[in-house]
N, C-alpha and C positions, 0 to 999 in steps of 0.2 A: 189500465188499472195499476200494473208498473209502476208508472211514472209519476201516480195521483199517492201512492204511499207514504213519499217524505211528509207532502203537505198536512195529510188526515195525522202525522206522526207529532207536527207543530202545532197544531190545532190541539189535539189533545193534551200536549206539555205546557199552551197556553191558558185552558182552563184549569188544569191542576196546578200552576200555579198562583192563577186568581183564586183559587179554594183555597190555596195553605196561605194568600195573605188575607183573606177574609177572614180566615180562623182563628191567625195571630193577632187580627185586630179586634174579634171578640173577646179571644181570653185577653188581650191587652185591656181592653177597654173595663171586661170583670174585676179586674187583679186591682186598675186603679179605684173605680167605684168602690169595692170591698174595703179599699184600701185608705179610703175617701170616710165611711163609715165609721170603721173602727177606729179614727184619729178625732170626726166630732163626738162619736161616741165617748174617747177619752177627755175629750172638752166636759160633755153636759158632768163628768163622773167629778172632773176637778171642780167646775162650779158648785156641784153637789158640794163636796166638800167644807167650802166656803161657808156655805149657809149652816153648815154643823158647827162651822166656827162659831161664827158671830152669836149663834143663838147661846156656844159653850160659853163663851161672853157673857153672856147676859144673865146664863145661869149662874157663872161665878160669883156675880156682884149681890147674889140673893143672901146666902148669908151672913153679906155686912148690912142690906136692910134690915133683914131678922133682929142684930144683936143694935142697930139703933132705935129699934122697935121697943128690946128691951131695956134699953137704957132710960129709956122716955115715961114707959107704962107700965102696969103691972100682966104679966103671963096670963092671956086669958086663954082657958084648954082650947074652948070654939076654937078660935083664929087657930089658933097651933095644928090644930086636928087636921083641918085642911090645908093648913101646910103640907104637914108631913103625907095627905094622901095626894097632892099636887107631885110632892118631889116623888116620891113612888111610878105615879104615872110619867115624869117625866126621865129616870132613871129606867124605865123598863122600856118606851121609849126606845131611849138610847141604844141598850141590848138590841133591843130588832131592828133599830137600823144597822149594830154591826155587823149584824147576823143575814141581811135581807141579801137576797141573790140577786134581784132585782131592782133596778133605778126606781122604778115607778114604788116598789114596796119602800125603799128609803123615803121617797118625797112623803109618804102617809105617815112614816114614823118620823119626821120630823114636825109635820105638822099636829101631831100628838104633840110631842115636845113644846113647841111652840105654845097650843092649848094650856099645857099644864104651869108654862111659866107666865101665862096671863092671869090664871085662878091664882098662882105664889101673889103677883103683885097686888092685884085684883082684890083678894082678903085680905091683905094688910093693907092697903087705902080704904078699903071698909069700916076698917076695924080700928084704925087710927087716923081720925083725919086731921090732928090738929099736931102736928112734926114742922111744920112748916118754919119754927125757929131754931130747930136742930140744924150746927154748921154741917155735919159729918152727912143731914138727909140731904139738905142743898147738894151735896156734893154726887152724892148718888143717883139723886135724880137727874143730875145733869147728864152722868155714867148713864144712865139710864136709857134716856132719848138719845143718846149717842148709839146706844146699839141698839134701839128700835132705827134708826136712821141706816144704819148699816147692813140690818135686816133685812130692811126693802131694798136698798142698793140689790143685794147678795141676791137675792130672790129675784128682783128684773132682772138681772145679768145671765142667770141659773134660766130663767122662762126662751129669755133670749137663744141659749144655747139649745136649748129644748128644742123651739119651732126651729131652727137651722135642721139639728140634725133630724125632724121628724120629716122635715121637708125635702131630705134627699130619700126617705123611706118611702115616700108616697108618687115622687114622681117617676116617671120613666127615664130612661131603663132601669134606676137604682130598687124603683119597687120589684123588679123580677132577681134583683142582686140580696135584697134584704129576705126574700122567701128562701132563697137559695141559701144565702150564711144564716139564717137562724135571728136577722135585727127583729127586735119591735120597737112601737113607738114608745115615750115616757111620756108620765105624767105631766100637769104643769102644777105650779102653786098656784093656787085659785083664790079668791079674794073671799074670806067667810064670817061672817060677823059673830061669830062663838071665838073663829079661833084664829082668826088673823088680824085684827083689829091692834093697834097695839094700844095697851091700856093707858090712862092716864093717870099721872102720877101728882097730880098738885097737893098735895094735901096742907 
């Protein structure tokens, strides 16, 4: 029994050292996956980003339609009314996406936004259709399809980044990492014919 002591002594220093590198290669493994997450997570939040742009974009160029609107016609309340409850909705909008805690709550208040800048242009190709020899509308409406084109860019890129990072939330192991830190998945921009459609501008 003596003699059989060292051996039972090595035996046991060599299972406890396969325990302390199994451990270190969990928490290794946790630390990058965690680590893995919060870096596409900061992906999908920059793309987000992007799409706030281009849609700012596209809001900016509203009030130079407005005032070649007015150059052309006479002020009629209708049209204007819904203008101003368009920019309303898409000003408030804006507020909750600065305000939203969540990815997925920004993607809805963007697509408000989005919504509201389709009724802007939307009632004024209604309500004017005959601009088509104003140099300054040419000019707009070409601004125009340039940031509907940038739109959709912004928005594949944004969906793209989405299913990446959703895809490390759902598989293994990263699904029992994302329970563990607190991830969930986000939304994507969905294709919707109220409010994703980008309107047409010929007038």
């Amino acid at each position: 029994m003596i003699e059989n002591k060292p051996f039972y002594k090595k035996g046991w220093f060599i299972s406890l050292a396969v325990v302390v590198v199994l451990l270190f290669a969990l928490i290794g493994g946790f630390i990058k996956s965690a680590n893995s997450m919060a870096t596409s997570e900061q992906g999908v939040e920059e793309q987000l980003g992007q799409v706030q742009t281009v849609l700012q974009r596209r809001a900016d160029l509203i009030p130079n339609l407005v005032n070649a609107v007015k150059g052309q016609q006479k002020q009629e309340k209708s049209v204007y009314s819904d203008i101003t409850k368009a920019r309303t909705q898409y000003y408030n909008a804006k507020n909750q996406y600065n305000n939203a805690s969540s990815t997925s709550d920004k993607v809805n208040a963007l697509n408000t936004q989005e919504r509201s800048l389709n009724i802007l242009v939307g009632s004024i190709k209604e309500a004017y259709p005959n601009l088509a020899s104003n140099s300054n509308m040419q000019t707009l409406m070409v601004q125009l399809e340039g940031s509907e084109n940038r739109i959709s860019v912004e928005r594949n890129r944004y969906n793209q980044a989405a299913r990446a990072y959703n895809d490390r939330l759902v598989k293994f192991p990263g699904s029992l990492v994302a329970n563990m830190t607190g991830h969930k998945k986000v939304n994507y921009f969905t294709a919707d014919s109220n409010a994703q459609n980008a309107p047409s501008v010929n007038f």
